[in-house]
Backbone as JSON, one array per atom type, in Angstrom:
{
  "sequence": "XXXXXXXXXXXXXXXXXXXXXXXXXXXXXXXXXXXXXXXXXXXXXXXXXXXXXXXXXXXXXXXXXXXXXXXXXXXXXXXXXXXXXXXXXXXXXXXXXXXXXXXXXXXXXXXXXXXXXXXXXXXXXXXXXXXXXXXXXXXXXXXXXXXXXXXXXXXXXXXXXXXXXXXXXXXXXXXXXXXXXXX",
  "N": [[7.42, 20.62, -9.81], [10.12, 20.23, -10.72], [11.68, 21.87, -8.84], [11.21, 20.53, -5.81], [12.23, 17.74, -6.87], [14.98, 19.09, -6.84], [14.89, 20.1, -4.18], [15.2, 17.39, -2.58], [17.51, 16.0, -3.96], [19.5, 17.73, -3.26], [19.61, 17.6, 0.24], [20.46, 15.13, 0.03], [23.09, 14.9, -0.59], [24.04, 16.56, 1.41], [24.0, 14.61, 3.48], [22.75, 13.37, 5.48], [19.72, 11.39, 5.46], [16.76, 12.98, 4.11], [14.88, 12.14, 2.84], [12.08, 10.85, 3.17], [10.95, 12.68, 4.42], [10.78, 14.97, 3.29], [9.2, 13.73, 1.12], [7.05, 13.77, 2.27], [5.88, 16.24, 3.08], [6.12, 17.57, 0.76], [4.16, 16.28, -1.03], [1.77, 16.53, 0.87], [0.67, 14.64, 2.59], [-1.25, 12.74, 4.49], [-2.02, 10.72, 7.52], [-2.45, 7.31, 7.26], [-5.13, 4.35, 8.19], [-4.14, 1.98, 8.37], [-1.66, 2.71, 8.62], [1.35, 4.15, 7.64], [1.63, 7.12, 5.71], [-0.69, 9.13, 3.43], [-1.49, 10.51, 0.45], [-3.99, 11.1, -1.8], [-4.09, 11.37, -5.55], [-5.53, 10.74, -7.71], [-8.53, 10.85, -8.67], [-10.63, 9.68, -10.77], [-13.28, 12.08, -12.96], [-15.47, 9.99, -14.11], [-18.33, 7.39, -13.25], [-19.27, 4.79, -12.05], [-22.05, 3.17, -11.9], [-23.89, 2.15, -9.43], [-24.95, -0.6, -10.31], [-23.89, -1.74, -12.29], [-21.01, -2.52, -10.86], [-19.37, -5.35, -9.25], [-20.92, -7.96, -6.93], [-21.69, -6.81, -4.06], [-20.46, -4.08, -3.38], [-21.52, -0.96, -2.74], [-23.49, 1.43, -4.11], [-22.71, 4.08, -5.96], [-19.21, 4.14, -7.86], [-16.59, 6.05, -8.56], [-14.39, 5.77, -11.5], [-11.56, 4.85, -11.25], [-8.6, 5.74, -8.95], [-5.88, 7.07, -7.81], [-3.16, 6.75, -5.46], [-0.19, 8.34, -3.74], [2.0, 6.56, -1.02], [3.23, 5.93, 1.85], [5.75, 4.4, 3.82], [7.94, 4.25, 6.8], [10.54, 3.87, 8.18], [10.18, 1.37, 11.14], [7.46, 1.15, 10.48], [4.03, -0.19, 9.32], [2.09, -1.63, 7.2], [-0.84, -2.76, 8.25], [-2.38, -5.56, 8.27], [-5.13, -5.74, 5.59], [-7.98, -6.02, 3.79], [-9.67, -5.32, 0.51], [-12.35, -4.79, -2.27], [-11.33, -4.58, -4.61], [-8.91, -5.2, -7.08], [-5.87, -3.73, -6.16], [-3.2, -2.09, -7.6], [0.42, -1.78, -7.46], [2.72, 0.28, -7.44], [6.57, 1.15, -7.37], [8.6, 3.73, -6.42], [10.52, 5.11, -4.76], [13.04, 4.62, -2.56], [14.15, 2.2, -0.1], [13.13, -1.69, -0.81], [10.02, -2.67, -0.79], [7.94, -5.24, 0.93], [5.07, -6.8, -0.05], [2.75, -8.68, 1.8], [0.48, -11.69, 1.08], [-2.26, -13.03, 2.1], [-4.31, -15.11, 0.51], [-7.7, -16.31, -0.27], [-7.95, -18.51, -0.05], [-6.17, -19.37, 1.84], [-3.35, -19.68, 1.33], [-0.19, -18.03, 1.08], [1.45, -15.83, -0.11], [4.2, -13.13, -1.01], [5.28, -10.56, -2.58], [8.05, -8.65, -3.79], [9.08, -5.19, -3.57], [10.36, -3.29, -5.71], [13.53, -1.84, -7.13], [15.56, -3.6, -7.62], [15.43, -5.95, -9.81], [17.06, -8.11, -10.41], [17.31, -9.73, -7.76], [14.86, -10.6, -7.48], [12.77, -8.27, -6.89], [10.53, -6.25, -8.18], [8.76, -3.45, -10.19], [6.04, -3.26, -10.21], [3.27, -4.29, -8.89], [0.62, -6.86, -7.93], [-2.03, -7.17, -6.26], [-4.74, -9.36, -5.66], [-8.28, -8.75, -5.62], [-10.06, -9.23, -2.81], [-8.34, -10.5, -1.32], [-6.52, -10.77, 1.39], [-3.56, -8.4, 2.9], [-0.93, -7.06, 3.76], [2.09, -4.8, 4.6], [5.49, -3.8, 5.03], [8.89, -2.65, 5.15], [11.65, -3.64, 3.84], [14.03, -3.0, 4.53], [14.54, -1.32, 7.66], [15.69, 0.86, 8.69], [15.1, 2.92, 6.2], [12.84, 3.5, 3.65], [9.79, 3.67, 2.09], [8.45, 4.65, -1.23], [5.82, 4.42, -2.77], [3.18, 4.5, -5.09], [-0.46, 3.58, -5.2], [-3.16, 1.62, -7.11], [-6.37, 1.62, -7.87], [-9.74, 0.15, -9.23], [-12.72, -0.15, -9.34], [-12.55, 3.21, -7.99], [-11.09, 3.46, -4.55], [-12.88, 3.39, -1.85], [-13.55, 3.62, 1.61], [-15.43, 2.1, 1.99], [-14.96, -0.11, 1.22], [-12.87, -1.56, 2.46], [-11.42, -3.68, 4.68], [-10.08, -4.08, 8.1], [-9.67, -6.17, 9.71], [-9.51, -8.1, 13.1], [-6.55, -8.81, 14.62], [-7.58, -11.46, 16.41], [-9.54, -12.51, 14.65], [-8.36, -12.44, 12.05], [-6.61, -14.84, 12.64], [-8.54, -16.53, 13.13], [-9.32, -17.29, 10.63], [-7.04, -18.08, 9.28], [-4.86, -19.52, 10.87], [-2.28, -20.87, 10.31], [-0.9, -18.83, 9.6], [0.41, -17.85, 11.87], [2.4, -16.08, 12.5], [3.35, -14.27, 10.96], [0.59, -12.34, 11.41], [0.54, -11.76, 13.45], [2.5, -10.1, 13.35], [2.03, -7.95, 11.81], [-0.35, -7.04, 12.54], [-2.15, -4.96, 14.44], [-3.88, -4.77, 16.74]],
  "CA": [[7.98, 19.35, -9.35], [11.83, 20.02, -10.74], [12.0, 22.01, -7.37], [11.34, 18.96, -5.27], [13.37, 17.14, -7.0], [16.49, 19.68, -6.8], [15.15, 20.23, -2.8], [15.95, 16.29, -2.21], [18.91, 15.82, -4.32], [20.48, 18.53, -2.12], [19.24, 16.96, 1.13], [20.97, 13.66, -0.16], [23.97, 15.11, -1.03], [24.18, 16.65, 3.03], [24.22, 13.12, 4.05], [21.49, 13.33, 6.0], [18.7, 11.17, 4.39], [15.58, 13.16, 4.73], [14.13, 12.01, 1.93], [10.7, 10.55, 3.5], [10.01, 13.66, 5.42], [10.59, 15.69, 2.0], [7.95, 13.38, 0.17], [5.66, 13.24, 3.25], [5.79, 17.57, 3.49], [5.62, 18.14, -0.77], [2.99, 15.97, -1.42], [0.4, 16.64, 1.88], [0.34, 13.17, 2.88], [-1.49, 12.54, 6.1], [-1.83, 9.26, 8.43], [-3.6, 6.38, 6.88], [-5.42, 3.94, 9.32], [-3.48, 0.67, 7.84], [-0.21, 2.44, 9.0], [2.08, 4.32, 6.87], [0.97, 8.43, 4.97], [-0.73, 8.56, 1.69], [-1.94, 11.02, -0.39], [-4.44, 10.38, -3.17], [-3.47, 12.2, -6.41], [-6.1, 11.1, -8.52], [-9.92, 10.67, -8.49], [-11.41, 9.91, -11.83], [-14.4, 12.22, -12.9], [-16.57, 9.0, -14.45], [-18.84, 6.57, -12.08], [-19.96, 3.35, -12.36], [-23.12, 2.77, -11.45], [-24.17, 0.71, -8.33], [-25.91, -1.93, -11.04], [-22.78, -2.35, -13.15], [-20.48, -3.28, -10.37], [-19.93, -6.38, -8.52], [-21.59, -8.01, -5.66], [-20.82, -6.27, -2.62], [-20.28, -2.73, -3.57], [-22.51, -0.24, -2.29], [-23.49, 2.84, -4.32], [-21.83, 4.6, -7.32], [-17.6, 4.6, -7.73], [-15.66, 6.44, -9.48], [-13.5, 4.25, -12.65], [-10.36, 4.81, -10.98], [-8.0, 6.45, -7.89], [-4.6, 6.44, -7.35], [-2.53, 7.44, -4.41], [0.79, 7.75, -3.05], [1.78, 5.86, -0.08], [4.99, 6.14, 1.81], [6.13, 3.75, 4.87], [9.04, 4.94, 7.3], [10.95, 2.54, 9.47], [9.12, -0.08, 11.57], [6.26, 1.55, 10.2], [3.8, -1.56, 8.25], [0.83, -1.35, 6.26], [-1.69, -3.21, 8.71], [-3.4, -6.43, 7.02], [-6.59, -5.53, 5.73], [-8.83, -6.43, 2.2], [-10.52, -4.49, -0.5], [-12.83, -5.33, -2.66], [-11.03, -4.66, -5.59], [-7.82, -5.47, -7.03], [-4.76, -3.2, -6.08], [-1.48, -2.32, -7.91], [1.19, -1.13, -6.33], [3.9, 1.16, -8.24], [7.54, 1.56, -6.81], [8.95, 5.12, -6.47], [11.9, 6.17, -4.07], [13.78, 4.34, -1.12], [14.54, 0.85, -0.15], [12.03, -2.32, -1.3], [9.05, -2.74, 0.17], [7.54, -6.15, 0.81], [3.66, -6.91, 0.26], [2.38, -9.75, 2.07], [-0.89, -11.51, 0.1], [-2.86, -14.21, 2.16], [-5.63, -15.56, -0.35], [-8.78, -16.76, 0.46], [-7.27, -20.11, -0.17], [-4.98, -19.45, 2.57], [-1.84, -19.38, 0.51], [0.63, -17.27, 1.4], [2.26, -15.19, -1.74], [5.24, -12.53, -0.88], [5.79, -9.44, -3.96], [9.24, -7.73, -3.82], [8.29, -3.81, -4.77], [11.77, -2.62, -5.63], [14.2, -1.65, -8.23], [16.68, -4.8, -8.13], [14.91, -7.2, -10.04], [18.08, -9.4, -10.44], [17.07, -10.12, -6.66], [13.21, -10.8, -7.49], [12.26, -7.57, -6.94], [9.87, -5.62, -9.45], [8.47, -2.41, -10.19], [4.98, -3.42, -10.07], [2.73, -5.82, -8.38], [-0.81, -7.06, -7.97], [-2.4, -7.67, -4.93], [-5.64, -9.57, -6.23], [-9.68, -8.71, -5.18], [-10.63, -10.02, -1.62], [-6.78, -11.0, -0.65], [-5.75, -10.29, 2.54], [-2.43, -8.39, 2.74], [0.1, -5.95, 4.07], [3.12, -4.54, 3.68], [6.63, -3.97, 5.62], [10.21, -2.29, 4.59], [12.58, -4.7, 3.36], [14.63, -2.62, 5.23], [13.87, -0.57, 8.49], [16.35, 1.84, 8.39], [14.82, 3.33, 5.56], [11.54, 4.5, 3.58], [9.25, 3.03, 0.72], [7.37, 5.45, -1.72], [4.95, 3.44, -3.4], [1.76, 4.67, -5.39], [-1.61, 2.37, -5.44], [-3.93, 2.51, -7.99], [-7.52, 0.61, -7.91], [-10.5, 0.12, -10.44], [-13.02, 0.97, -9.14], [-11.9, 3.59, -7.01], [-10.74, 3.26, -3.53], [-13.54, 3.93, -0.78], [-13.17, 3.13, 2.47], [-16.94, 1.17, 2.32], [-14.86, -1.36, 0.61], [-11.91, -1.28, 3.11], [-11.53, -4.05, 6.22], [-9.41, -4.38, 8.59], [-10.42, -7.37, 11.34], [-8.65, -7.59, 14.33], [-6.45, -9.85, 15.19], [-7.86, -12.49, 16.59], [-10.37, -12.59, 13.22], [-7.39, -13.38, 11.15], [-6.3, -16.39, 13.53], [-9.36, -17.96, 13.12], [-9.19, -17.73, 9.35], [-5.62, -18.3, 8.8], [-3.7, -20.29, 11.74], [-0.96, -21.32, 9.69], [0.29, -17.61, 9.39], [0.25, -16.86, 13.04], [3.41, -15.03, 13.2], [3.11, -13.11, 9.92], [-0.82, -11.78, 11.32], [1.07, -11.0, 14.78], [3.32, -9.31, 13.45], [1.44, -7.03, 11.02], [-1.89, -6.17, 13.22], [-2.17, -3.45, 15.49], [-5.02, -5.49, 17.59]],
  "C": [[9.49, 19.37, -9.46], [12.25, 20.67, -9.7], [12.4, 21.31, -6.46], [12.04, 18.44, -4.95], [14.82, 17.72, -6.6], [16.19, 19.57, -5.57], [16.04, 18.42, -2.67], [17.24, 15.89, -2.51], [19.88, 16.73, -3.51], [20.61, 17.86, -0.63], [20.53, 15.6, 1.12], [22.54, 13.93, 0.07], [24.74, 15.99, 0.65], [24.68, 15.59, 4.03], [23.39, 12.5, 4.92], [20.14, 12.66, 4.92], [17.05, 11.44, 5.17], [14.32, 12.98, 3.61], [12.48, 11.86, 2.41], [10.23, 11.87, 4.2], [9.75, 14.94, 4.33], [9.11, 15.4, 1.78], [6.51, 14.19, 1.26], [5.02, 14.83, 3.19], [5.3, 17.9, 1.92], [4.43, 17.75, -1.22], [1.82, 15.53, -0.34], [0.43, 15.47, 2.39], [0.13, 13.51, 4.43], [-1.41, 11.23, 6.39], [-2.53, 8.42, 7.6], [-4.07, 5.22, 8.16], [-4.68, 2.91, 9.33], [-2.13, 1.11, 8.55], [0.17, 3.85, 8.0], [1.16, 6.04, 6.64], [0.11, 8.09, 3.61], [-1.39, 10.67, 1.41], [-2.9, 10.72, -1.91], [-4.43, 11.7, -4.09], [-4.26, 12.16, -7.38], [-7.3, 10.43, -8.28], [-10.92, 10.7, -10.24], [-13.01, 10.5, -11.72], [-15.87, 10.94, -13.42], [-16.96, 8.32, -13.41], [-19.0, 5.77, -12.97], [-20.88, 3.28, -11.53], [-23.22, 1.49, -10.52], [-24.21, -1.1, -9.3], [-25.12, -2.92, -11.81], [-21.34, -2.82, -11.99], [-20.38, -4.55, -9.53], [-20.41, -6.7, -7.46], [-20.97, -7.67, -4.67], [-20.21, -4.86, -2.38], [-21.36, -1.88, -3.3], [-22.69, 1.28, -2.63], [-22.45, 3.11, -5.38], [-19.99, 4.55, -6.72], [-17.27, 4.84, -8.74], [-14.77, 5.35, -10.11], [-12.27, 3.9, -11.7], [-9.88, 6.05, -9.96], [-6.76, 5.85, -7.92], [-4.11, 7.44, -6.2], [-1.05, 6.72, -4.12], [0.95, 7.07, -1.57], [3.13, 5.6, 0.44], [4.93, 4.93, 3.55], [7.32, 4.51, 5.51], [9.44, 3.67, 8.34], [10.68, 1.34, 9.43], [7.73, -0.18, 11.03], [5.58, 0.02, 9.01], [2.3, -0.94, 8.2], [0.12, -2.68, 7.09], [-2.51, -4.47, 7.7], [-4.77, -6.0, 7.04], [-7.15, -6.21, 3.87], [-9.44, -5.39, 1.91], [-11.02, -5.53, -1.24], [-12.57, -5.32, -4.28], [-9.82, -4.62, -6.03], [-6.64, -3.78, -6.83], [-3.72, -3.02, -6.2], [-0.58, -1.15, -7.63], [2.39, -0.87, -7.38], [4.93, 1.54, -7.22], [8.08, 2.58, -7.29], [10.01, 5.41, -6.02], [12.25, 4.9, -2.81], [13.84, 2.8, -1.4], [13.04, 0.16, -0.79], [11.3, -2.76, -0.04], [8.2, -4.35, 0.38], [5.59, -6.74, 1.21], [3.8, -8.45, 0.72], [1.01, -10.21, 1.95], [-1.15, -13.02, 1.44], [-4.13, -14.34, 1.49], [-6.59, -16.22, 0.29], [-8.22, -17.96, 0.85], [-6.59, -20.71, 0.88], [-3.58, -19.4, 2.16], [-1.32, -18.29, 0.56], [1.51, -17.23, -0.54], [2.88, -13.55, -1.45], [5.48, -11.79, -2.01], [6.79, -8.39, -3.23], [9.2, -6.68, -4.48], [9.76, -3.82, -4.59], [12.52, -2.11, -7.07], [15.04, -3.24, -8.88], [15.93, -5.93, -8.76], [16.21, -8.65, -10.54], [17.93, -10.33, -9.02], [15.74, -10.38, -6.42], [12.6, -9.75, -7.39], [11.46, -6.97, -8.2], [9.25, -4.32, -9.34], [6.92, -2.43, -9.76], [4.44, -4.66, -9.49], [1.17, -5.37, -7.67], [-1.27, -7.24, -7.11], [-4.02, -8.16, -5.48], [-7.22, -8.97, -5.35], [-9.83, -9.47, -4.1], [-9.49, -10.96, -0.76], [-6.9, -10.62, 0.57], [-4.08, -9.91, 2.61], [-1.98, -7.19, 3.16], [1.41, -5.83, 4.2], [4.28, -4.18, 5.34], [7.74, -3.07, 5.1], [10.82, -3.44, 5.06], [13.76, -4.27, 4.63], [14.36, -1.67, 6.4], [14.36, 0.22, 8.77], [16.52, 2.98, 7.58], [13.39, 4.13, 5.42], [11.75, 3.84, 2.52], [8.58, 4.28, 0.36], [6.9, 4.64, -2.11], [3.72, 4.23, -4.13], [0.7, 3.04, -5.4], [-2.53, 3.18, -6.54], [-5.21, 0.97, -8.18], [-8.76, 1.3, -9.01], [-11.41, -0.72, -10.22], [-12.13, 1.7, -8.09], [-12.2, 3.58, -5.48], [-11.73, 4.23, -2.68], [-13.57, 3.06, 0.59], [-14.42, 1.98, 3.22], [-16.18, -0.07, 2.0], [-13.44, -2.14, 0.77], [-12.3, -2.24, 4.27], [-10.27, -4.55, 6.63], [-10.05, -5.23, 9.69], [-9.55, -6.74, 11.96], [-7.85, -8.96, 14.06], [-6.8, -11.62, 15.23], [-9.52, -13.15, 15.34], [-9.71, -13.42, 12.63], [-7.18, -14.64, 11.56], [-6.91, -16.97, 13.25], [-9.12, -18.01, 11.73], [-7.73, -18.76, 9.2], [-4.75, -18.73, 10.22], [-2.64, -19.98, 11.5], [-0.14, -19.5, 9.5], [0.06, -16.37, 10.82], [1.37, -15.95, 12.75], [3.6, -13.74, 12.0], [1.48, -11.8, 10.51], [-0.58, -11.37, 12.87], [2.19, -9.67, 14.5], [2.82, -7.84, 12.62], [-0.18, -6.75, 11.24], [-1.9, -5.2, 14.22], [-3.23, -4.04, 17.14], [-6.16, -6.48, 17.61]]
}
């Protein structure tokens, strides 16, 4: 890894910022469907049994998964839900902005970043059965981010609607659910 690191710090120091295409090439990251690369980095060997998790899970999961997760640009993390809560670790580049609509409908905004004199924070929660996706603060840039869920992250427990799904739920946040769907 102190490789890596010395490749980018050189990169930086060029003036050229190729930082995201570094991460995206060192650590394998392919497409995700939400948007954005990821890589998952860790896969706990323990399960949980179908019996012991909650309603709506289907079949054994592993305790825990984490993965990185990088944005570029215009690039946005597609709204979608899981069925289990998701926290989101800040890593490298500008701040990234999750967007949470709750069942409730309530709209709730987490600043991933370094500056927390500006609200930003290192960490943040995205709760169980939220609806929410994500953005660069800035678009000129690049977010690293890791996620890390409990149980772990299968894509049985992964939705993305469409569109016109969200609308009917959520009205009130047409232009946020236009602007962060694909269809």
């Amino acid at each position: 890894m102190g490789d890596k690191i010395e490749e980018i710090s050189k990169v930086m120091k060029q003036g050229k910022d190729r930082r995201a295409e570094i991460w995206r090439e060192q650590l394998n990251m392919q497409r995700h469907p939400e948007g954005g690369s990821f890589a998952r980095t860790y896969l706990c060997d323990l399960k949980m049994p179908e019996e012991v998790l909650p309603a709506g899970f289907s079949g054994e999961r592993p305790f825990a998964s984490a993965t990185y997760f990088l944005l570029e640009g215009k690039e946005f993390s597609a709204i979608h839900r899981l069925k289990q809560d998701e926290l989101w670790h800040f890593y490298d580049g500008t701040s990234i902005l999750i967007h949470i609509i709750h069942m409730d409908g309530r709209y709730e905004e987490i600043r991933l970043g370094r500056n927390i004199e500006m609200g930003e924070r290192p960490m943040g929660l995205v709760p169980a059965h939220s609806f929410f996706g994500a953005e660069l603060a800035d678009t000129s840039s690049f977010a690293l981010v890791g996620c890390t869920l409990s149980p772990a992250f299968d894509f049985d427990d992964f939705w993305m609607p469409a569109r016109t799904e969200l609308l009917k739920m959520f009205p009130q946040h047409e232009e946020l659910i236009g602007r962060l769907t694909r269809h």
